[in-house]
C-alpha positions in Angstrom: -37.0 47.9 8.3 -33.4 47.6 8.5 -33.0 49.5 11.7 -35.6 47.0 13.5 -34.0 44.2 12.1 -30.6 45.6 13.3 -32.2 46.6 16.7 -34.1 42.7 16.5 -30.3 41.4 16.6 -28.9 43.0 18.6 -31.4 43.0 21.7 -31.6 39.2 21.2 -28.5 38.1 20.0 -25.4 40.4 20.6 -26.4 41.5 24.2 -27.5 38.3 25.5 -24.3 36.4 24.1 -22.0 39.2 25.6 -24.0 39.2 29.1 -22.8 34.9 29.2 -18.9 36.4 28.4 -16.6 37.5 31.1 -13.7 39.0 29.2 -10.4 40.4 30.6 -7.9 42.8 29.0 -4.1 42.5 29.9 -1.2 44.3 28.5 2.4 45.1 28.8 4.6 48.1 27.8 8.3 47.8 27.2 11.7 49.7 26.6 14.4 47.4 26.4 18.3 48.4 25.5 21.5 46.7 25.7 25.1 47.6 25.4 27.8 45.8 24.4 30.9 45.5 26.4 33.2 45.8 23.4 33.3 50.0 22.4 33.7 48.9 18.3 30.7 46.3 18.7 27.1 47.1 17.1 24.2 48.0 19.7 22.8 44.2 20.6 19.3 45.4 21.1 17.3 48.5 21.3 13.1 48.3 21.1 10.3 49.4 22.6 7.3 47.2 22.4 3.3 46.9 23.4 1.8 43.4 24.1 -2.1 43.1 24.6 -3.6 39.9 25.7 -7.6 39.6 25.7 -9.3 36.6 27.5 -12.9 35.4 27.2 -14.8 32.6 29.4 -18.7 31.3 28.2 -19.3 28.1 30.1 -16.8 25.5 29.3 -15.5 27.4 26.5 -12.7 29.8 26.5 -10.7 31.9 24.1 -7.2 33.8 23.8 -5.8 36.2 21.7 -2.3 37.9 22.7 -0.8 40.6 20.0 2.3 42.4 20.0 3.9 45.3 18.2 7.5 46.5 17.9 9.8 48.9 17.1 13.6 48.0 17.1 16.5 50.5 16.2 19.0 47.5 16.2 17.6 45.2 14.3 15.3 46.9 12.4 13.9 43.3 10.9 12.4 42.5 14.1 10.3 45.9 13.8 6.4 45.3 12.9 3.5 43.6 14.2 3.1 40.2 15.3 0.5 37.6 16.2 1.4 35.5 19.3 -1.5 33.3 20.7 -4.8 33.2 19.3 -6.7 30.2 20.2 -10.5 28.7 21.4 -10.6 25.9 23.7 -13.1 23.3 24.6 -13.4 21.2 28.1 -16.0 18.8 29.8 -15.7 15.6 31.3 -12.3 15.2 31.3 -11.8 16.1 28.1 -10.4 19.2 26.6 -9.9 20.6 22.9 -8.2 23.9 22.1 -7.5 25.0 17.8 -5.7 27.6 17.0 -1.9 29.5 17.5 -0.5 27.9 20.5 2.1 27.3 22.7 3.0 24.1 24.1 5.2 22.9 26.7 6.9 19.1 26.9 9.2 17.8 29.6 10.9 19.2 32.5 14.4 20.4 31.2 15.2 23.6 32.1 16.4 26.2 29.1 17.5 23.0 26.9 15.6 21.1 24.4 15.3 17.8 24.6 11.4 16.5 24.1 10.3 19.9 24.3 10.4 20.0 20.4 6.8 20.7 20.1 7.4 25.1 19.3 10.4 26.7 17.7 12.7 29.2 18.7 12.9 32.8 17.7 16.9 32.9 17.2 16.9 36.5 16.0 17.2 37.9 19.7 18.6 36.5 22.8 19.3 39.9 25.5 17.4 39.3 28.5 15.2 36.5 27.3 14.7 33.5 29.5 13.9 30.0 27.4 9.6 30.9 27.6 10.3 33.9 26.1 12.8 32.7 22.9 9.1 30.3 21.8 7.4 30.8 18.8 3.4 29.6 18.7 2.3 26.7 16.3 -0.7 26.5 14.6 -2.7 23.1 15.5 -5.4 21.3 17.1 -4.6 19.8 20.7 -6.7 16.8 22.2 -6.2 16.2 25.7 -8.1 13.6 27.9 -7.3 13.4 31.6 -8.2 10.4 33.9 -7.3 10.5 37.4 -4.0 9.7 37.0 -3.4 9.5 33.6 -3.4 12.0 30.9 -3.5 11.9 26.9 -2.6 14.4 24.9 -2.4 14.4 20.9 -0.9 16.9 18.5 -1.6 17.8 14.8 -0.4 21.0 13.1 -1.0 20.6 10.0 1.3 23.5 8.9 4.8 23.4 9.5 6.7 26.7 11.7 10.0 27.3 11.2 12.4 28.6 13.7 12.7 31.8 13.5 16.1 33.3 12.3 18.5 36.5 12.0 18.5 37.5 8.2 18.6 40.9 8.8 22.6 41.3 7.9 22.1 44.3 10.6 21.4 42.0 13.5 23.9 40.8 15.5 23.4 37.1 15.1 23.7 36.8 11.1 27.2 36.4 11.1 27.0 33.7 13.3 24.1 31.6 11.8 25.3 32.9 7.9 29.1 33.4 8.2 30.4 34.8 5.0 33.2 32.9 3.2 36.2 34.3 1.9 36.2 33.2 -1.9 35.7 33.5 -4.7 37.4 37.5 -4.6 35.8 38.0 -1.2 32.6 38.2 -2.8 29.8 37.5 0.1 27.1 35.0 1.0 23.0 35.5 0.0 20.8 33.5 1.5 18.3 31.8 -1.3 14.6 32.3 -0.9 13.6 28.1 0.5 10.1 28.1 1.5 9.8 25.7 4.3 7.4 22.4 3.6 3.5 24.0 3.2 1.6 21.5 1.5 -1.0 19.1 4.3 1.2 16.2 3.6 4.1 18.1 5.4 2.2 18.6 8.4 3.8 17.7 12.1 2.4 14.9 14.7 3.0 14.6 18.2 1.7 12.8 21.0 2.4 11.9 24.9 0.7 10.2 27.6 1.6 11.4 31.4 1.0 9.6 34.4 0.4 11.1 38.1 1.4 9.2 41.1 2.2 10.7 44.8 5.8 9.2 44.0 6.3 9.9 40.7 5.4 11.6 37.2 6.5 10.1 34.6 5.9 10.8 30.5 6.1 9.3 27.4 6.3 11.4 23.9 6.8 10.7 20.5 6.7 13.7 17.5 7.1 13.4 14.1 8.4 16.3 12.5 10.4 18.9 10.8 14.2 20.2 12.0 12.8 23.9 13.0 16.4 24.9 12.4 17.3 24.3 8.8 20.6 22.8 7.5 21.9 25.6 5.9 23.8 24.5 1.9 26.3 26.0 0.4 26.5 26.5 -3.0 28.9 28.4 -5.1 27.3 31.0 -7.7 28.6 33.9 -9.8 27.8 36.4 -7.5 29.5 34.5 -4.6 28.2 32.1 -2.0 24.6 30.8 -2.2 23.3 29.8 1.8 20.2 27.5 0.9 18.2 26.7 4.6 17.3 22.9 3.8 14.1 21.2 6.1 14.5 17.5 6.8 11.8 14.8 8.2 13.2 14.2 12.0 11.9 12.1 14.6 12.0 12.5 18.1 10.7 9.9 20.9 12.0 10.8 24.6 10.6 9.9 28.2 10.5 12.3 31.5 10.2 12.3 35.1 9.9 14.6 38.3 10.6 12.7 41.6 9.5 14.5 44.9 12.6 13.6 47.3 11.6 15.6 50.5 12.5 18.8 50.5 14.4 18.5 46.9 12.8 17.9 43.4 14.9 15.1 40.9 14.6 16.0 37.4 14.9 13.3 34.6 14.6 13.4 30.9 16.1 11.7 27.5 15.4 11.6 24.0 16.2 11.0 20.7 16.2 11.9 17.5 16.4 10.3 14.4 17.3 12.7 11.1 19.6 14.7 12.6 21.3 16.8 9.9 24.9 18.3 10.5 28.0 19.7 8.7 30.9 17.9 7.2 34.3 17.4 8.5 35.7 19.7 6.4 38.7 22.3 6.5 37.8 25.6 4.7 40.0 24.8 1.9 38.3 21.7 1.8 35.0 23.3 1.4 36.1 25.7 -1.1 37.7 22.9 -3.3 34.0 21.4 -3.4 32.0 24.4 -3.9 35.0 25.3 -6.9 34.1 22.3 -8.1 30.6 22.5 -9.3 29.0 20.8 -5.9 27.3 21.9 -3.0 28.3 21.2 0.8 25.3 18.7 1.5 25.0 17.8 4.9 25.4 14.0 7.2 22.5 12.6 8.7 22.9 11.1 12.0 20.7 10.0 14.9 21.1 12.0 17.7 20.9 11.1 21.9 19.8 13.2 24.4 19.6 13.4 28.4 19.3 15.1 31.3 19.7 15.2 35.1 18.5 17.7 37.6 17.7 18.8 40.8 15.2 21.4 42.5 16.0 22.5 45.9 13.7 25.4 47.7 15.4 26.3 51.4 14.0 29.7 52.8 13.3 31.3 50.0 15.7 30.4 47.3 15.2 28.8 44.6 18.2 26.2 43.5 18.9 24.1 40.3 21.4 22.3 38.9 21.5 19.8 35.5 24.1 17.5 34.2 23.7 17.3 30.3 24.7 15.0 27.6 24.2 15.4 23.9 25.3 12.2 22.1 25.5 11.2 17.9 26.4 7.7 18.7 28.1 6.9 15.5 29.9 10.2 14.7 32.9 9.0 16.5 33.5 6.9 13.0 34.1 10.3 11.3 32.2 12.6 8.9 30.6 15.3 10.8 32.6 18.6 11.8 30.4 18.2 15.5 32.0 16.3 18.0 30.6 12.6 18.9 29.7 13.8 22.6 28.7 17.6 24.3 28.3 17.6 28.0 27.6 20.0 30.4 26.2 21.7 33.6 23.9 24.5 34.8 23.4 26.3 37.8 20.5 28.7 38.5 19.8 30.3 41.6 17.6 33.2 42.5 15.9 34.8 45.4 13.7 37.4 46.5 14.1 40.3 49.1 12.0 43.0 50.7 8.5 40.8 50.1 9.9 40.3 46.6 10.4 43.6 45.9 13.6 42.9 44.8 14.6 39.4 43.1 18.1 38.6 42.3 19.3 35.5 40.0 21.9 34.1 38.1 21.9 31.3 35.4 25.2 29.5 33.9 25.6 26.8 31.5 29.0 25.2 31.4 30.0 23.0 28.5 32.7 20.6 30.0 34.0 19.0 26.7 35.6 22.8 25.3 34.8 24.5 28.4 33.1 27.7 26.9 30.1 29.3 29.0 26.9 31.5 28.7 25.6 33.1 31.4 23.2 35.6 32.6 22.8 37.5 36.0 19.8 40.1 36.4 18.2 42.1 39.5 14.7 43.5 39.1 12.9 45.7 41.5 9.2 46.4 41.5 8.8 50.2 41.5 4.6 49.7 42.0 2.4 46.6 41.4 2.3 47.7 37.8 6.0 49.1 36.9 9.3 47.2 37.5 13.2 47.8 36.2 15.7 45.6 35.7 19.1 45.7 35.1 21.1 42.5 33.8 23.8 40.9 32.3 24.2 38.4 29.6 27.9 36.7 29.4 29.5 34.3 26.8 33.1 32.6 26.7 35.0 31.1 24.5 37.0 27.5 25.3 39.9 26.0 25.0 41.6 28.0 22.2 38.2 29.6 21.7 36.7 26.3 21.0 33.1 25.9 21.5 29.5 26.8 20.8 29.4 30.2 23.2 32.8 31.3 21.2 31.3 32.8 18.7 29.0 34.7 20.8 31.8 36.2 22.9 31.4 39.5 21.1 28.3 39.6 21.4 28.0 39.9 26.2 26.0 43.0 26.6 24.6 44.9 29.5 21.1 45.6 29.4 18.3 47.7 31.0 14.7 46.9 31.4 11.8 48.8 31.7 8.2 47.4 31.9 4.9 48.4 32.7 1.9 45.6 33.2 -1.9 46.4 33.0 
């Protein structure tokens, strides 16, 4: 009986089902290693790594799962397996619905986050990544109606996600996100275990509405959410410094445009962010004094202002960018925050294929013009076969004016790297 009932099912359920799915497999195999250019420094990143991807269409439905595993001799925290995209989604009659772990896109700034503050970063590697690759996926439902020339989408993920960060004290980054203090006898920083928000009331809540001309598109966004990199608190404990990450409620409403200009491309984007939680003005005595006495280095909330500037440019074969930058906390110049009131910079891309794109050379830069430190990356890949490429890069960092300057403390950490991947 149970065989016929088994058999029953499957004739008229399984097969027919399965006959209405087209299904395609893609997958990726990677060795990636690179070297630092100082001989004393650690070994920035060594890992070799699968990614499969499985796609499935049935009518207006669709579904995507991508999965990755990992095995890194540098870092050995980032070692393991790891869900990327798994998601179903829903479209007809101009509407669309997709649940599930995915990532989402906002604005048109390119490598810098303005009102793209929908996904998190993964801050626990940085070699050879472009922006795309540095996203984590959120978990959510996203609405989306289109009319002809105007588009609706909502956001709700009801469970907050984190930025992802370097507690491994073996990767390179720690000692830059959780820089021990010497106190206290030189006794050294642990970071306390501080669940981010979990419970439905802490979920995050986004939406934006696009329109579509032939001279203009031109978005609107508003998210209410969670800082995805926590404010991290200092507090003094027997055993030496306690790093506490703290979440804060934030919210973000910004506006973005991309205007056709012939053969060029003008960029446009701005927003800003209420909640904004940064360190004090504070000397490192200073700090010790308050940690010796019994409190904890809490952290100033400001508003924060964002914008951007850009242009595309496409002449035989080249592709061309440039962005002007601004990063404003309007009332810091009345003192209290160790960040400056104003960060400004530039960036230059350019990159370019040869031999039928065999070969593609670029270069990215991003100079800050207030302390004048850089970060950098220049790369050449050359496809071997349709399937198998190598690459061979560099990714650069300076310090400013008397080392002053976000990229400073990355200085140590330029590396040469090498790239081998194989796509199926």
């Amino acid at each position: 009986m149970k065989k016929a009932v088994s058999a029953f099912f499957l004739w008229w359920v399984v097969f027919p089902l399965a006959a209405q799915v087209d299904i395609e497999l893609h997958g990726a195999v990677e060795t990636f290693h690179a070297l630092p250019f100082s001989r004393d420094a650690r070994l920035t990143d060594s890992r070799a790594s699968f990614t499969g991807e499985v796609s499935a269409y049935a009518g207006d439905a669709s579904a995507f799962v991508s999965l990755s595993a990992e095995y890194n001799g540098a870092s050995p925290d980032r070692s393991g397996f790891s869900l990327g995209e798994a998601w179903a989604d829903w479209g007809a009659g101009g509407f669309s619905l997709r649940l599930g772990r995915q990532l989402l896109s906002w604005g048109v700034a390119d490598g810098l986050i303005l009102t793209d503050v929908v996904c998190p970063q993964n801050l626990t590697a940085y070699a050879g990544l472009d922006f795309a690759g540095s996203r984590l996926a959120v978990d959510g439902v996203k609405l989306r109606y289109s009319f002809p020339v105007l588009a609706i989408e909502g956001v709700w993920l009801p469970l907050f996600t984190p930025a992802q960060l370097p507690e491994d004290p073996q990767n390179p980054l720690h000692e830059i996100f959780y820089p021990t203090l010497a106190m206290n006898g030189g006794k050294g920083a642990f970071i306390a275990n501080a669940d981010p928000p979990r419970t439905i009331a802490d979920g995050e809540y986004g939406l934006r509405v696009s329109w579509y001309t032939p001279v203009l598109d031109f978005s609107v966004m508003g998210f209410y959410g969670w800082n995805d990199i926590p404010f991290v608190e200092k507090r003094l404990i027997p055993a030496g410094i306690e790093l506490t990450p703290e979440y804060g409620r934030t919210i973000t409403t910004g506006v973005d445009a991309g205007i056709p200009l012939g053969d060029f491309l003008l960029r446009l984007e701005a927003a800003w962010t209420g909640g904004g939680r940064y360190d004090r003005d504070r000397s490192a005595e200073e700090t010790a004094a308050v940690l010796l006495g019994g409190q904890t280095d809490d952290p100033v909330v400001k508003h924060n202002l964002k914008a951007l500037a850009g242009i595309d440019w496409n002449p035989s074969g080249w592709t061309l960018s440039a962005q002007y930058y601004e990063d404003l906390l309007p009332d810091a110049h009345k003192g209290g925050t160790a960040r400056s009131w104003r960060k400004n910079g530039i960036s230059l891309r350019a990159a370019k294929g040869f031999f039928r794109e065999t070969l593609n050379l670029s270069v990215w830069c991003y100079l800050d013009l207030a302390d004048f430190d850089t970060a950098g990356s220049v790369s050449a890949d050359y496809a071997l076969t349709d399937a198998l490429s190598l690459s061979l890069g560099s990714d650069f960092f300076t310090g400013g004016i008397d080392n002053r300057g976000t990229y400073g403390a990355y200085k140590d950490l330029s590396c040469l790297w090498f790239r081998g991947i194989f796509r199926f």
